[in-house]
Biopython code that builds the backbone (N, CA, C, O; Angstrom):
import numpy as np
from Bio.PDB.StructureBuilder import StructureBuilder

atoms = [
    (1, "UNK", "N", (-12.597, 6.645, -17.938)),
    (1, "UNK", "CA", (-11.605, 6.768, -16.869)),
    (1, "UNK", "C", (-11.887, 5.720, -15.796)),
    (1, "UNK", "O", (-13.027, 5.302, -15.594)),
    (2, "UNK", "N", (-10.854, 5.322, -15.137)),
    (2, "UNK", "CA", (-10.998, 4.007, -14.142)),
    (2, "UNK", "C", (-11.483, 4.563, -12.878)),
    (2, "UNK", "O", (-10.898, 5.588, -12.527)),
    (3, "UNK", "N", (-12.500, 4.093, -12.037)),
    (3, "UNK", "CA", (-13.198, 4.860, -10.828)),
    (3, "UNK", "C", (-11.920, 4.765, -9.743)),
    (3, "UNK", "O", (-11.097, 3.888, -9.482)),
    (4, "UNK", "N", (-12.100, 5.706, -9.398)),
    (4, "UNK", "CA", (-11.195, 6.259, -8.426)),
    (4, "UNK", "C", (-11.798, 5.973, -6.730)),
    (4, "UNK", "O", (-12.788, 6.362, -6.110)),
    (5, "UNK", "N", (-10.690, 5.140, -6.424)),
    (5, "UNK", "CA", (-11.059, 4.325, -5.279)),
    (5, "UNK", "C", (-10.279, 4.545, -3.950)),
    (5, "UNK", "O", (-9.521, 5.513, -3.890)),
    (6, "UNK", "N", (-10.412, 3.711, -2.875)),
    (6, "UNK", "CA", (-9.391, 4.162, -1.749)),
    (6, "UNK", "C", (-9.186, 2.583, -1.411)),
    (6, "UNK", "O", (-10.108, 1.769, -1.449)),
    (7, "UNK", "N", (-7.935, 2.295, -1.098)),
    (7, "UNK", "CA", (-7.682, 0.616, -0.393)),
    (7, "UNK", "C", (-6.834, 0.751, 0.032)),
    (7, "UNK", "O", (-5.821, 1.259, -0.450)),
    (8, "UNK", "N", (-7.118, 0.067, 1.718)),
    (8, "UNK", "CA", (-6.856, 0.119, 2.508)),
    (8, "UNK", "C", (-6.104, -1.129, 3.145)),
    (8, "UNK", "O", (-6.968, -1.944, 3.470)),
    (9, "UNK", "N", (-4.795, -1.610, 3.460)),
    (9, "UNK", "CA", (-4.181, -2.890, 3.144)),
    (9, "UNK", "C", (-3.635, -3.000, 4.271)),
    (9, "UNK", "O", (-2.781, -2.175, 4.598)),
    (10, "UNK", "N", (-4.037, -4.143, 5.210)),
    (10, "UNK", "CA", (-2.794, -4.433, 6.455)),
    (10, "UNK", "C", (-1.879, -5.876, 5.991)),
    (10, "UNK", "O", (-2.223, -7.052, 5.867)),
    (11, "UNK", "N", (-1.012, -5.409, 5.870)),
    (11, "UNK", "CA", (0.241, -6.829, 5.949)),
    (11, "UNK", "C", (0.973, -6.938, 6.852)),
    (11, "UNK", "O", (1.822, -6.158, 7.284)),
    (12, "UNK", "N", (0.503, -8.467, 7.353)),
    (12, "UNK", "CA", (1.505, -9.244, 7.824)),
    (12, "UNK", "C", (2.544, -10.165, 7.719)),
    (12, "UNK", "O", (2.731, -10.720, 6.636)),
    (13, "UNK", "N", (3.343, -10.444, 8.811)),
    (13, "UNK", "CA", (4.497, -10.819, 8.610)),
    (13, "UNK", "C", (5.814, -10.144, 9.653)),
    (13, "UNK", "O", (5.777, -9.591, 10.752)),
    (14, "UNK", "N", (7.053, -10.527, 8.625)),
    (14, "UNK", "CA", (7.905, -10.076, 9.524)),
    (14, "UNK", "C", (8.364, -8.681, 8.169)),
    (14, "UNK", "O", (9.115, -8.921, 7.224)),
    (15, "UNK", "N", (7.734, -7.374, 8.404)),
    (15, "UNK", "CA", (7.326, -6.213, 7.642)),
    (15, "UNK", "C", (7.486, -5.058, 8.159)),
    (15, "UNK", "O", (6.985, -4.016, 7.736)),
    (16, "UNK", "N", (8.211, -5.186, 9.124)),
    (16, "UNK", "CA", (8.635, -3.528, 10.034)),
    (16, "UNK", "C", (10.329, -3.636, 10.588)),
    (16, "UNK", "O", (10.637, -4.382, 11.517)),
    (17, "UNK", "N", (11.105, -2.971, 10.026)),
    (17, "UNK", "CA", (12.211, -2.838, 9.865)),
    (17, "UNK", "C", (13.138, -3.625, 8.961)),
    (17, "UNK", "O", (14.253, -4.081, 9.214)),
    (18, "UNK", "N", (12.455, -3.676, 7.902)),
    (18, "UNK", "CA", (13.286, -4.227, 6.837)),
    (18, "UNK", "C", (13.326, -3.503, 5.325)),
    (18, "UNK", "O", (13.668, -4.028, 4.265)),
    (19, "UNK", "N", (13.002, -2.531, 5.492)),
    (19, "UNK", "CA", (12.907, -1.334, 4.789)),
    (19, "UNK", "C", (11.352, -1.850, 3.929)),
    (19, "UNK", "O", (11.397, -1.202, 2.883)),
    (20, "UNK", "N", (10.369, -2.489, 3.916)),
    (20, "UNK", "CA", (9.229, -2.409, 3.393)),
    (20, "UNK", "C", (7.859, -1.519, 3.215)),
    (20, "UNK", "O", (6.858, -1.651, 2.511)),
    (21, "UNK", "N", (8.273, -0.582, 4.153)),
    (21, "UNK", "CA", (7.423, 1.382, 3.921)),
    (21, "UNK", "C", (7.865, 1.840, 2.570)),
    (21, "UNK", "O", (7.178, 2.234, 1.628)),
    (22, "UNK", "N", (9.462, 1.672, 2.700)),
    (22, "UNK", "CA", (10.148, 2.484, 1.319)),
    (22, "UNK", "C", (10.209, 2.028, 0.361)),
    (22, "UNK", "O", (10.483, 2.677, -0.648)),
    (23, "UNK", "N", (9.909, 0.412, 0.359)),
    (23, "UNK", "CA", (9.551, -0.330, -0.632)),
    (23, "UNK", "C", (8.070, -0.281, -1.177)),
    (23, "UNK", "O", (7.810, -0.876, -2.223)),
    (24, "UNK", "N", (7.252, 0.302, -0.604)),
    (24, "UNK", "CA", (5.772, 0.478, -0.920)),
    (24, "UNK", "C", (5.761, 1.608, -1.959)),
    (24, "UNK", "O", (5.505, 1.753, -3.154)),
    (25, "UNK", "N", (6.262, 2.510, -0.660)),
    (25, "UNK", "CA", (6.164, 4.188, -1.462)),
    (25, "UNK", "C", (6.632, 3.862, -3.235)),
    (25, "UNK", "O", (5.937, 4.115, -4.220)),
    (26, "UNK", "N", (7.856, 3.308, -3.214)),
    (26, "UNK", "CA", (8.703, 3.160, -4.064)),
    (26, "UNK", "C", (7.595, 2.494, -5.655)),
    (26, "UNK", "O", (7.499, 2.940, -6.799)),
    (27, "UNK", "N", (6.929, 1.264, -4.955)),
    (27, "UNK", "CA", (5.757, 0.588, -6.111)),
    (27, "UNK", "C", (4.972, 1.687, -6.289)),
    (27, "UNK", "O", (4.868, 2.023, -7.469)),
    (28, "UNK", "N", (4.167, 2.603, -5.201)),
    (28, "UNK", "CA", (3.468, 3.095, -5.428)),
    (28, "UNK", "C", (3.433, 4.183, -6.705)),
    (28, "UNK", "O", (2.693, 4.340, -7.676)),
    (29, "UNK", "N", (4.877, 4.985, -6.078)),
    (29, "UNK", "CA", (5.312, 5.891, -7.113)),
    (29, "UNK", "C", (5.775, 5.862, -8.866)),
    (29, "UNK", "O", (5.940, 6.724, -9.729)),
    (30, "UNK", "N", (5.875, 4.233, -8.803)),
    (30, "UNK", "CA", (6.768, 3.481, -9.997)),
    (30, "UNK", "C", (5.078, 3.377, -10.484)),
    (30, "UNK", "O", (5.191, 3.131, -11.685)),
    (31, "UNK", "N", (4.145, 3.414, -10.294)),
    (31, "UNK", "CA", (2.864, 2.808, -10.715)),
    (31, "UNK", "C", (2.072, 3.809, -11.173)),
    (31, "UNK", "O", (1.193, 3.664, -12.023)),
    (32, "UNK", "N", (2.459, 5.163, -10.446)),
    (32, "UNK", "CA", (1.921, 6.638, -10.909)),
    (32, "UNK", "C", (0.266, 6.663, -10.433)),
    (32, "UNK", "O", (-0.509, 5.707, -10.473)),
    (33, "UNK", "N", (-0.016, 8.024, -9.984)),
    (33, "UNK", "CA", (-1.288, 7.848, -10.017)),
    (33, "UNK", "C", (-1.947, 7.788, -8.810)),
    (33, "UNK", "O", (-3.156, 7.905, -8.609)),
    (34, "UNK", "N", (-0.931, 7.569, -7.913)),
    (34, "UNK", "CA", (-1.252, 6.557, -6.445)),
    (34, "UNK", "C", (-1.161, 7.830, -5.417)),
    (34, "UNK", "O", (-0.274, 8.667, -5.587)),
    (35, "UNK", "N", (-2.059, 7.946, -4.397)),
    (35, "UNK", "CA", (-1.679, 8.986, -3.373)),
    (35, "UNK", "C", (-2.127, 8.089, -1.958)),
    (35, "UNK", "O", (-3.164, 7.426, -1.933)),
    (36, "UNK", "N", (-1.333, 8.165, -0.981)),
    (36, "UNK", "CA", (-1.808, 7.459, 0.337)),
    (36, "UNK", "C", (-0.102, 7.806, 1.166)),
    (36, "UNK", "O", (0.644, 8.779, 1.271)),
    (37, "UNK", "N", (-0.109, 6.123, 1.688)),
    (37, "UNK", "CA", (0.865, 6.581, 3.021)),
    (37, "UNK", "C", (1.104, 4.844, 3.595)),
    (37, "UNK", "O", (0.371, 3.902, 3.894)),
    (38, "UNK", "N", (1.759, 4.966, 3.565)),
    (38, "UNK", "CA", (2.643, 3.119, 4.347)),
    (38, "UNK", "C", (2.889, 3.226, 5.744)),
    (38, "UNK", "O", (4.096, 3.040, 5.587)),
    (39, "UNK", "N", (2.764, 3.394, 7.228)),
    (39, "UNK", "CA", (2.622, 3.102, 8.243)),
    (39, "UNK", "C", (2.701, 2.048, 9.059)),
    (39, "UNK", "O", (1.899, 1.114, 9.062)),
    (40, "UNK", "N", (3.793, 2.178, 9.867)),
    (40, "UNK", "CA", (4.000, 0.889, 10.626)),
    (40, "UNK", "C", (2.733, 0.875, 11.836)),
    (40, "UNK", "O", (2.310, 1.901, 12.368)),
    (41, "UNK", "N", (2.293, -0.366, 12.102)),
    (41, "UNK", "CA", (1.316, -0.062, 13.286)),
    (41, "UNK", "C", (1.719, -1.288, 14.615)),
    (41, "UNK", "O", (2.304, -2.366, 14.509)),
    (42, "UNK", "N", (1.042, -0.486, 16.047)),
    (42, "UNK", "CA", (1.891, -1.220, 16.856)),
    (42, "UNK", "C", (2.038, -2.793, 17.095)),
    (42, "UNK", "O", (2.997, -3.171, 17.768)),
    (43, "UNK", "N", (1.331, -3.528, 16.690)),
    (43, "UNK", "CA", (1.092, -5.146, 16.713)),
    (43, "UNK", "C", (2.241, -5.569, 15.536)),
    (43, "UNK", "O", (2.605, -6.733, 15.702)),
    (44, "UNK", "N", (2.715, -5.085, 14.706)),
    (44, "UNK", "CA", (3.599, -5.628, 14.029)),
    (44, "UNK", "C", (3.339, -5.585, 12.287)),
    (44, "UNK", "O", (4.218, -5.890, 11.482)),
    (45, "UNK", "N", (2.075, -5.182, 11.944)),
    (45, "UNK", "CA", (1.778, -4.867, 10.725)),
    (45, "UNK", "C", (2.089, -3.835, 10.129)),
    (45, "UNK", "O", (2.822, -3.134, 10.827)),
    (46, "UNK", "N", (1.855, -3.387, 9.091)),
    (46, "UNK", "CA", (2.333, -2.258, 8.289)),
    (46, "UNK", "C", (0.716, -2.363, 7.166)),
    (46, "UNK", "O", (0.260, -3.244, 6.436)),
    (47, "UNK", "N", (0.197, -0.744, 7.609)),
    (47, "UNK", "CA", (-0.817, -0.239, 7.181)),
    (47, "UNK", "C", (-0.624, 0.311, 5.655)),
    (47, "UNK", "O", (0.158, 1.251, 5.508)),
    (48, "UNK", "N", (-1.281, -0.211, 4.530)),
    (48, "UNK", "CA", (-0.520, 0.755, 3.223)),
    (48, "UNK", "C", (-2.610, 1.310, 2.917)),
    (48, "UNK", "O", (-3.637, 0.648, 2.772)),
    (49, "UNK", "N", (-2.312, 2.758, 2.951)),
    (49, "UNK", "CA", (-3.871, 3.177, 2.258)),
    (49, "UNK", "C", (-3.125, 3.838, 1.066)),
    (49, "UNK", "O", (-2.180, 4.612, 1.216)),
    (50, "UNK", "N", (-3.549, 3.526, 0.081)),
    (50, "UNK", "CA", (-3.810, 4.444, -1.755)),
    (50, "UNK", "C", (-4.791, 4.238, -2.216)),
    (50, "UNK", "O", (-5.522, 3.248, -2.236)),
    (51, "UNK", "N", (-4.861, 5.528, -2.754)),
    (51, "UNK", "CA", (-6.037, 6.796, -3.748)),
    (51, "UNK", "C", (-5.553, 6.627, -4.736)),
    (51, "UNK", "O", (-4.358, 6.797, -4.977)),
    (52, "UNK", "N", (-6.800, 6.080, -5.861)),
    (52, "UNK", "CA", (-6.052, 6.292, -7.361)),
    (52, "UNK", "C", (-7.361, 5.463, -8.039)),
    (52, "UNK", "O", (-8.388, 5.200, -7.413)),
    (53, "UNK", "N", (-7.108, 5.108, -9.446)),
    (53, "UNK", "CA", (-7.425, 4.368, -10.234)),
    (53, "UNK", "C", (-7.747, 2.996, -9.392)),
    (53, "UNK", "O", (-7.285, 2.783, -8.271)),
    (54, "UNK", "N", (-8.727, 1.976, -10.203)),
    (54, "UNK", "CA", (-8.469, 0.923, -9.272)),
    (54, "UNK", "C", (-7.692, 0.382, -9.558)),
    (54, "UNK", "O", (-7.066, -0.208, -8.678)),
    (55, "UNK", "N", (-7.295, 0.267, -10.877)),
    (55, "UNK", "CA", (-6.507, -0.792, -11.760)),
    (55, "UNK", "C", (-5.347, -0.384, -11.197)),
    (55, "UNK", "O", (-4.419, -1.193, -11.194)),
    (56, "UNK", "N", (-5.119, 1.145, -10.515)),
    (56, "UNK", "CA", (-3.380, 1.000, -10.120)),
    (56, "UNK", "C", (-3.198, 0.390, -8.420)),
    (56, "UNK", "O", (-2.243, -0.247, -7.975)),
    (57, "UNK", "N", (-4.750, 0.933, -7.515)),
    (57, "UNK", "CA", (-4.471, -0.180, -6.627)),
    (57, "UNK", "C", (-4.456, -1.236, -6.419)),
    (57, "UNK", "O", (-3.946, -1.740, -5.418)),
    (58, "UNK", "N", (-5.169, -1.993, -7.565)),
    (58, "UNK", "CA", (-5.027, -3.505, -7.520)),
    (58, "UNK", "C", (-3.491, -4.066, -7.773)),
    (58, "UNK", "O", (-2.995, -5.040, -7.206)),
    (59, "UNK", "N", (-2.796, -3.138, -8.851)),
    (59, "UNK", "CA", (-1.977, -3.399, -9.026)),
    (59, "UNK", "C", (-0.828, -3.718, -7.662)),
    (59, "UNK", "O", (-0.200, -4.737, -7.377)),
    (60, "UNK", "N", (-0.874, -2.696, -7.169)),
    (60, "UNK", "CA", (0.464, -2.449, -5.981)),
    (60, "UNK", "C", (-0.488, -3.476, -4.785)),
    (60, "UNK", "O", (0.019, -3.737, -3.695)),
    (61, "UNK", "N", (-1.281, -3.767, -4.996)),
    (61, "UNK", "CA", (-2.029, -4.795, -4.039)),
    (61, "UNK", "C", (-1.476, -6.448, -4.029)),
    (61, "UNK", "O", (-1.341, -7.369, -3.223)),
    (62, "UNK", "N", (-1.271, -6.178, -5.399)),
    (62, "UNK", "CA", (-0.803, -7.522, -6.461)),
    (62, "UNK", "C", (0.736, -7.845, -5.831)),
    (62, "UNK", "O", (1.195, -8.956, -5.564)),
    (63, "UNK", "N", (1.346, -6.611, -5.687)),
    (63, "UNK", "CA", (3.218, -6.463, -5.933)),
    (63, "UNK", "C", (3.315, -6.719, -4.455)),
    (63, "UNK", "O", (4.331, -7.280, -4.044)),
    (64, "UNK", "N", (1.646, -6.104, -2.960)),
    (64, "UNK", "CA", (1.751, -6.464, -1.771)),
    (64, "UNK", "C", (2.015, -7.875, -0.856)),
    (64, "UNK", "O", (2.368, -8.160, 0.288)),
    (65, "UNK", "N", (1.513, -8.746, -2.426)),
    (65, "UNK", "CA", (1.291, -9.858, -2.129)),
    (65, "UNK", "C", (2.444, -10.891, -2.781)),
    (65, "UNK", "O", (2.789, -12.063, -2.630)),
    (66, "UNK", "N", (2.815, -9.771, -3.573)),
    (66, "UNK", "CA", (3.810, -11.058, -4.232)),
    (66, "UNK", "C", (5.296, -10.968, -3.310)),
    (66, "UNK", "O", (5.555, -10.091, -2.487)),
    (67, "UNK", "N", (6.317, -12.309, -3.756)),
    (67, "UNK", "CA", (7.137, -12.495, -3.420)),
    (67, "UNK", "C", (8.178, -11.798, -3.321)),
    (67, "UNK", "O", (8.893, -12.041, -2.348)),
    (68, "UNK", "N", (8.639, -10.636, -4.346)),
    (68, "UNK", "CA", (9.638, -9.836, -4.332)),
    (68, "UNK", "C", (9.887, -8.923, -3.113)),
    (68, "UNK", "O", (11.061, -8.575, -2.988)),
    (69, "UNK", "N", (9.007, -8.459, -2.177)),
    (69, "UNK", "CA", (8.734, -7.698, -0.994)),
    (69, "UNK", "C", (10.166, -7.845, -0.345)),
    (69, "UNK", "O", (10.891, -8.832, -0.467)),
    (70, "UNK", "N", (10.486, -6.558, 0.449)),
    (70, "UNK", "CA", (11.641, -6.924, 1.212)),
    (70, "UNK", "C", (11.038, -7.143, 2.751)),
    (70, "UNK", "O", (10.103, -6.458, 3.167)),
    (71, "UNK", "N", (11.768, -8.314, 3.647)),
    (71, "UNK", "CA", (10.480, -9.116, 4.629)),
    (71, "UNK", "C", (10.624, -10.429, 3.884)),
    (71, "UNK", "O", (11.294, -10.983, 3.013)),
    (72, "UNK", "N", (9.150, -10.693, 5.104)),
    (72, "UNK", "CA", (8.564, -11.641, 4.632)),
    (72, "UNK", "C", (6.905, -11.398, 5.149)),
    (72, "UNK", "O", (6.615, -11.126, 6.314)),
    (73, "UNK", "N", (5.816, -11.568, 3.943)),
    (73, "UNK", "CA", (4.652, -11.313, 4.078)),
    (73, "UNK", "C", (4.038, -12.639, 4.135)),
    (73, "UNK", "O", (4.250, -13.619, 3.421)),
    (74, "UNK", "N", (3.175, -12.473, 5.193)),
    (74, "UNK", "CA", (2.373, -13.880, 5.474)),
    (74, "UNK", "C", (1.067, -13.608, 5.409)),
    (74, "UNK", "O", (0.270, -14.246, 6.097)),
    (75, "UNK", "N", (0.665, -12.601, 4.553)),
    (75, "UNK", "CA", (-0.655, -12.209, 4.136)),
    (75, "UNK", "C", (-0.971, -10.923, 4.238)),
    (75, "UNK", "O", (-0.455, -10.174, 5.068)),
    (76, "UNK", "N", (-1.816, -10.588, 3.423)),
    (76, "UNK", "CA", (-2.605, -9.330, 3.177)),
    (76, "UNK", "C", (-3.835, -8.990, 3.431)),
    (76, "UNK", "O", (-4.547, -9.724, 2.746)),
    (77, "UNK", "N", (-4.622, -8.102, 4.194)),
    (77, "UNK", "CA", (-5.976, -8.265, 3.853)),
    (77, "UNK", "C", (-6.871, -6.835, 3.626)),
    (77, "UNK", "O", (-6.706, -6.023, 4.535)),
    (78, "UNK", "N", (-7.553, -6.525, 2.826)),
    (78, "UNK", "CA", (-7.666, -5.171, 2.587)),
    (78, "UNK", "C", (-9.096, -5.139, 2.338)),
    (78, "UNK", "O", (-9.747, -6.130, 2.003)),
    (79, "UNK", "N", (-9.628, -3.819, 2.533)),
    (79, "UNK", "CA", (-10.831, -3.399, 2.360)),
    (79, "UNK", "C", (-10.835, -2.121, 0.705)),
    (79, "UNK", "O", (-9.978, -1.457, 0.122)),
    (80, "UNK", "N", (-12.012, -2.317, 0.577)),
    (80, "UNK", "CA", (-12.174, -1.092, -0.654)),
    (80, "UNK", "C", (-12.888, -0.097, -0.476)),
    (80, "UNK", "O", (-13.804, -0.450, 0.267)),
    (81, "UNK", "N", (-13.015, 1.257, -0.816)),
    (81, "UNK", "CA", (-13.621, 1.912, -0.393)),
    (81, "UNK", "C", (-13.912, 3.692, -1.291)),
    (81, "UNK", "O", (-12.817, 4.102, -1.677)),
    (82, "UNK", "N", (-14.576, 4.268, -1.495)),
    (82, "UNK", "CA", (-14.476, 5.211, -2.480)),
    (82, "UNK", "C", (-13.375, 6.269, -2.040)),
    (82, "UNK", "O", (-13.112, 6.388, -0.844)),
    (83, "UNK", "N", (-12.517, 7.291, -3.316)),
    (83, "UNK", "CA", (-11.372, 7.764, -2.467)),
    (83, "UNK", "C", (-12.475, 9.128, -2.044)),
    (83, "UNK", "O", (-13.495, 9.610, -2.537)),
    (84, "UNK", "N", (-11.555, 9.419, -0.778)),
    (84, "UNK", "CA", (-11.954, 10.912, -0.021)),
    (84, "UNK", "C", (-10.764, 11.767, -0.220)),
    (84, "UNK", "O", (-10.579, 12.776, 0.459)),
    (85, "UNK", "N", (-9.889, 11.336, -1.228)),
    (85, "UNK", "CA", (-8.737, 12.862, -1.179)),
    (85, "UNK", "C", (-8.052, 13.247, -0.004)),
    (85, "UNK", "O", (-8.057, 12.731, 1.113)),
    (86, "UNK", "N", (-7.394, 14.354, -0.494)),
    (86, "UNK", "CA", (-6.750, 14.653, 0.865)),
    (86, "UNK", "C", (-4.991, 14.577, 1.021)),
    (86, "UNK", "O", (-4.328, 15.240, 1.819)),
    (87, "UNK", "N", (-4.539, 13.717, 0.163)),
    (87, "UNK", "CA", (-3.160, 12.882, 0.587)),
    (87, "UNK", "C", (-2.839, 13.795, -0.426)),
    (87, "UNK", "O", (-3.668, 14.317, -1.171)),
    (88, "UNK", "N", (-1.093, 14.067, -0.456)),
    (88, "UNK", "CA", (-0.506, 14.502, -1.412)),
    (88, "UNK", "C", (0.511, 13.912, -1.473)),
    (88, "UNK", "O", (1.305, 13.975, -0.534)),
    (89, "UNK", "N", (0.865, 12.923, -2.974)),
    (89, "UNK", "CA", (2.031, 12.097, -2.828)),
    (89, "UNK", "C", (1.725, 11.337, -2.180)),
    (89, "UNK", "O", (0.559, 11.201, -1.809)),
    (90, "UNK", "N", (2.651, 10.625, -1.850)),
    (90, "UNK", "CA", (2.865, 8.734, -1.235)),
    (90, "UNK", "C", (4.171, 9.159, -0.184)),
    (90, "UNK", "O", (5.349, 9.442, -0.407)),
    (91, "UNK", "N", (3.212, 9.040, 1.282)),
    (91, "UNK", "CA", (3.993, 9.447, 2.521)),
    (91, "UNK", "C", (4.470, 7.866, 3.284)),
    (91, "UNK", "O", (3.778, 6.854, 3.173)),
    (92, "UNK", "N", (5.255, 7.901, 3.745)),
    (92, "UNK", "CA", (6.108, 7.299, 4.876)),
    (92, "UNK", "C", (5.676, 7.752, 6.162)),
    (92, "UNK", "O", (6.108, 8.830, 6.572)),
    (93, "UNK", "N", (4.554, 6.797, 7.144)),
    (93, "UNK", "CA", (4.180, 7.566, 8.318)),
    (93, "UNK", "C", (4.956, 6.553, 9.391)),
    (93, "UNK", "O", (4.929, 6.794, 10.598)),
]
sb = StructureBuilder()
sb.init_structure("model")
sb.init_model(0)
sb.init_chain("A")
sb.init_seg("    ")
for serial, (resi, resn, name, xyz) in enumerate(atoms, 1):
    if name == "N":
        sb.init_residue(resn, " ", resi, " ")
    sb.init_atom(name, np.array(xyz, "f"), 0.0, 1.0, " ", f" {name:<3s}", serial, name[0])
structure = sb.get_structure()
């Protein structure tokens, strides 16, 4: 089984009001597996934490960074960390 991890992702850019929370949730959920929460924060970033497999957070880490995003992302930068549980589902904060 793939170790079960926690990552923790701030992106920047122009990423808060262009529907890119619901676009997270949306990878997250399409990827299965994933539990956390997408959060706008006040400087202009958007916080994404998911619980899961690593291979599925790398994944949606991958989809954070790529071009399809609705926005525009001018980088990512994330930490890793073991998961602590807790989340249910993939929230919109």
């Amino acid at each position: 089984m793939d170790e079960q991890v926690r990552m923790t992702a701030w992106v920047r850019g122009r990423v808060q009001s262009v529907g890119f929370r619901w676009w997270t949730r949306a990878r997250a959920l399409e990827l299965g597996g994933l539990t956390g929460y997408a959060s706008n924060l006040s400087d202009g970033r958007v916080q994404v934490v998911a619980e899961g497999a690593q291979q599925r957070c790398e994944e949606l880490l991958d989809l954070l960074r790529g071009g399809g995003t609705p926005g525009r992302v001018d980088g990512v930068t994330e930490i890793w960390a073991v998961a602590e549980g807790g989340y249910q589902g993939f929230a919109i904060r």
